[in-house]
C-alpha positions as CSV (number, residue, x, y, z in Angstrom):
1,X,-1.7,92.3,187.4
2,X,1.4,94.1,189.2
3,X,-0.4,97.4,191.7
4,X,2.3,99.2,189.6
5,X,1.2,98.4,186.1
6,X,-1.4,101.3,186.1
7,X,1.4,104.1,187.3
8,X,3.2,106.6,185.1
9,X,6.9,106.2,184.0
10,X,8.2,108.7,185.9
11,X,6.5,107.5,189.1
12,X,7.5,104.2,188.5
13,X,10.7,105.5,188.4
14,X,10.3,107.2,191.8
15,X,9.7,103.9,193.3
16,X,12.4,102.5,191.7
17,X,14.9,105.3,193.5
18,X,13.5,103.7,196.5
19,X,14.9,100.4,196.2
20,X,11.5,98.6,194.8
21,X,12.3,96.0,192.6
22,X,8.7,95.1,191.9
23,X,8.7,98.6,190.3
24,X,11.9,97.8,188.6
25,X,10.6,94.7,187.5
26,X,7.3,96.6,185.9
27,X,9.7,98.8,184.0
28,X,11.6,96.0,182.9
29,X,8.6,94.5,181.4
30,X,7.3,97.2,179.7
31,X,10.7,98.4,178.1
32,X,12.8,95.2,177.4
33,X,11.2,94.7,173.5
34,X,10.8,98.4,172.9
35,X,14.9,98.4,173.7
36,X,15.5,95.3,171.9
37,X,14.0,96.8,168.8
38,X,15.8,100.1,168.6
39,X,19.3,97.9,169.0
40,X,18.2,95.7,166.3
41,X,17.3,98.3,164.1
42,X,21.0,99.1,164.3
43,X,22.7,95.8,165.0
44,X,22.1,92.7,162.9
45,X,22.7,90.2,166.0
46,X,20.0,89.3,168.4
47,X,22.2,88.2,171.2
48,X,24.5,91.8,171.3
49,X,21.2,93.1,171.3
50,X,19.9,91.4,174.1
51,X,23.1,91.5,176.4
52,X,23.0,95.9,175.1
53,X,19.8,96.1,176.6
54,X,20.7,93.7,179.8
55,X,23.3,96.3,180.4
56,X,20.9,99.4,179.9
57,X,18.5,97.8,182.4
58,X,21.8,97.2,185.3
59,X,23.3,100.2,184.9
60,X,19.6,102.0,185.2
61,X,19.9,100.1,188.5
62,X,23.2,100.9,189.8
63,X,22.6,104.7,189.7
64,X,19.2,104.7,190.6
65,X,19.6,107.2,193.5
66,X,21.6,109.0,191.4
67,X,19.4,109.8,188.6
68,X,16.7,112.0,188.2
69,X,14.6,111.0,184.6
70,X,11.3,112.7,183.9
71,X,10.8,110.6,181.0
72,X,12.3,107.0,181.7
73,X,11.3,106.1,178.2
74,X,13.5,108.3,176.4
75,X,15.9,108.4,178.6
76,X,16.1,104.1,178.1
77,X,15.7,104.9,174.4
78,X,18.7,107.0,174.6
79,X,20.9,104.7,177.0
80,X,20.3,102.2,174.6
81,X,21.5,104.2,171.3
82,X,24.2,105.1,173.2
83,X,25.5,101.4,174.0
84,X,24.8,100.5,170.2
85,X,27.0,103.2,168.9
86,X,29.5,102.4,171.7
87,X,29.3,99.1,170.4
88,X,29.7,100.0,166.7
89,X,32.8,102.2,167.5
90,X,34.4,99.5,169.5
91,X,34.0,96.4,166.7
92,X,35.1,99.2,164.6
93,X,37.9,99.9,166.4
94,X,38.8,96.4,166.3
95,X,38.3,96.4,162.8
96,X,40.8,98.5,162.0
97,X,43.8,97.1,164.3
98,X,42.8,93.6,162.4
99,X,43.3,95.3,159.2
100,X,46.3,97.2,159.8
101,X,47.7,94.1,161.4
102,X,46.8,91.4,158.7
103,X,48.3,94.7,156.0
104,X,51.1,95.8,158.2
105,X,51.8,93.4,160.4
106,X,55.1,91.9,159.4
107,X,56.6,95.0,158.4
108,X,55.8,96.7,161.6
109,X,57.1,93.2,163.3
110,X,60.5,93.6,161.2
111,X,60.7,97.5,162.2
112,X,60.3,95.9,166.7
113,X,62.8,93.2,165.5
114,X,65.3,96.1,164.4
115,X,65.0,98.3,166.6
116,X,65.3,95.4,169.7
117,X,68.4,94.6,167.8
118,X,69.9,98.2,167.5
119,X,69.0,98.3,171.2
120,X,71.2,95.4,171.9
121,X,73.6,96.9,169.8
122,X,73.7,100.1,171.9
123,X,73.5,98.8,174.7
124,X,76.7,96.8,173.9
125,X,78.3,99.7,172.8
126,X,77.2,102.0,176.1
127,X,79.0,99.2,178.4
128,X,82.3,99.3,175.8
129,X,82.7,103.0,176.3
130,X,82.2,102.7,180.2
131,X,85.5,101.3,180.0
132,X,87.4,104.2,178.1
133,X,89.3,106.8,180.1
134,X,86.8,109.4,181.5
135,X,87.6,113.0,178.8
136,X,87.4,110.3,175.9
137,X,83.9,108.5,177.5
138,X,82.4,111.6,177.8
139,X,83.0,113.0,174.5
140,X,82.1,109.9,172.8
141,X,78.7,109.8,175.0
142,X,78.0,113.3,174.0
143,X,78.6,113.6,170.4
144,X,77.4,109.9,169.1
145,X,74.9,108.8,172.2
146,X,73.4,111.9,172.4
147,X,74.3,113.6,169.4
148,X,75.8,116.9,170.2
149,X,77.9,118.7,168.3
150,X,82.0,117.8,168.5
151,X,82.2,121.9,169.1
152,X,79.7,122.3,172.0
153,X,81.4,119.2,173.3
154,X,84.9,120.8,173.5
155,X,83.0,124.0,175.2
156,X,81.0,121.8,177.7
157,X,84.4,119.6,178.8
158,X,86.9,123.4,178.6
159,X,88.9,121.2,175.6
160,X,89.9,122.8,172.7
161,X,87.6,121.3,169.7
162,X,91.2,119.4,168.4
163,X,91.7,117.8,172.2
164,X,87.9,116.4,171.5
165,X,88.5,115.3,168.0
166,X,91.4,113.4,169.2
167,X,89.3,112.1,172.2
168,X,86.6,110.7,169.7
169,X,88.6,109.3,167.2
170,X,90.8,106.8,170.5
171,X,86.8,106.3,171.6
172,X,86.1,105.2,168.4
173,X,89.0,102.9,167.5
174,X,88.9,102.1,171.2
175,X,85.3,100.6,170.4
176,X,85.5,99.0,166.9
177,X,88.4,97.0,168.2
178,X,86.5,95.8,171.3
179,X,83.5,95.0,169.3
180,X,85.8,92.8,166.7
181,X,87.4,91.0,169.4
182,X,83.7,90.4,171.0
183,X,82.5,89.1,168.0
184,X,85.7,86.6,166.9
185,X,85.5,85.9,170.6
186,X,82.2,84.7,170.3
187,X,80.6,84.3,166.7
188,X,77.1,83.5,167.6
189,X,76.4,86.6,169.0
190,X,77.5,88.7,165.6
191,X,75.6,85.8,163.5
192,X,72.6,86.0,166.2
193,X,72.2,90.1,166.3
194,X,72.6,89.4,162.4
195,X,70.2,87.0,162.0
196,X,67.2,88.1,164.7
């Protein structure tokens, strides 16, 4: 019989703050199935509860010094609910991304393969227009890159809104033709943003 089977909880405990591991070992002891048997109430599997109430017993030991518990009981009882619903929530969690994965999966797959593509496709596009004169880049950039009006591009440039017009429709042209030539210049690409 341990010399600190006959002590109180909370001066077990005390010991326990003091870097006795006999004392943690007592608490152990008397705690372990107690714990066990409030995760199982919860939890249908034996090991999870046994590795729950591992982890309630380590991290009671890490932050010993730390803690102050007047009733080390409860406040096990309460770690170990705690880890359970943590648990729950978690498999839960993981639950859900299973199930919206399985049910969604392919479309949200298609919707990545798309937009990757239409990010190629820009990209492509971005490198064509670096090669346009500078007035017609710029207005091309800022009305169909980043989609500000033809008239607030005039104003930002000091063009008349006509002067821009004319600027986007030589981007444009400018563009399409490049792209055609790209694509009967190499086929695969057109068949492989096509195709991805």
């Amino acid at each position: 019989m341990s010399v600190f089977s006959s002590l109180e909880d909370k001066v077990l405990f005390e010991h326990i703050r003091k870097d006795n591991v006999s004392a943690f070992r007592e608490l152990y002891d008397r705690y372990w199935n107690k714990l066990f048997f409030v995760c199982h109430k919860r939890l249908p599997s034996a090991a999870i509860c046994e590795e729950i109430v591992q982890d309630v017993f380590i991290v009671l030991w890490k932050k010993r010094h730390a803690l102050e518990i007047d009733h080390p009981s409860r406040y096990l009882a309460t770690m170990a609910r705690h880890a359970v619903y943590h648990h729950l929530a978690r498999e839960n969690r993981q639950e859900e991304a299973r199930h919206r994965y399985l049910h969604k999966g392919p479309s949200t797959a298609a919707g990545l393969e798309e937009a990757v593509d239409n990010k190629m496709m820009m990209e492509l596009v971005k490198k064509l227009a670096d090669n346009l004169p500078e007035k017609c880049r710029l207005v091309f950039v800022y009305n169909k890159i980043e989609d500000k009006p033809l008239s607030e591009v005039a104003g930002m440039l000091k063009i008349s809104p006509k002067t821009a017009e004319n600027h986007l429709t030589r981007a444009l042209k400018n563009i399409r033709l490049n792209l055609a030539r790209l694509f009967c210049s190499f086929p695969g690409l057109l068949l492989f943003l096509i195709l991805r």
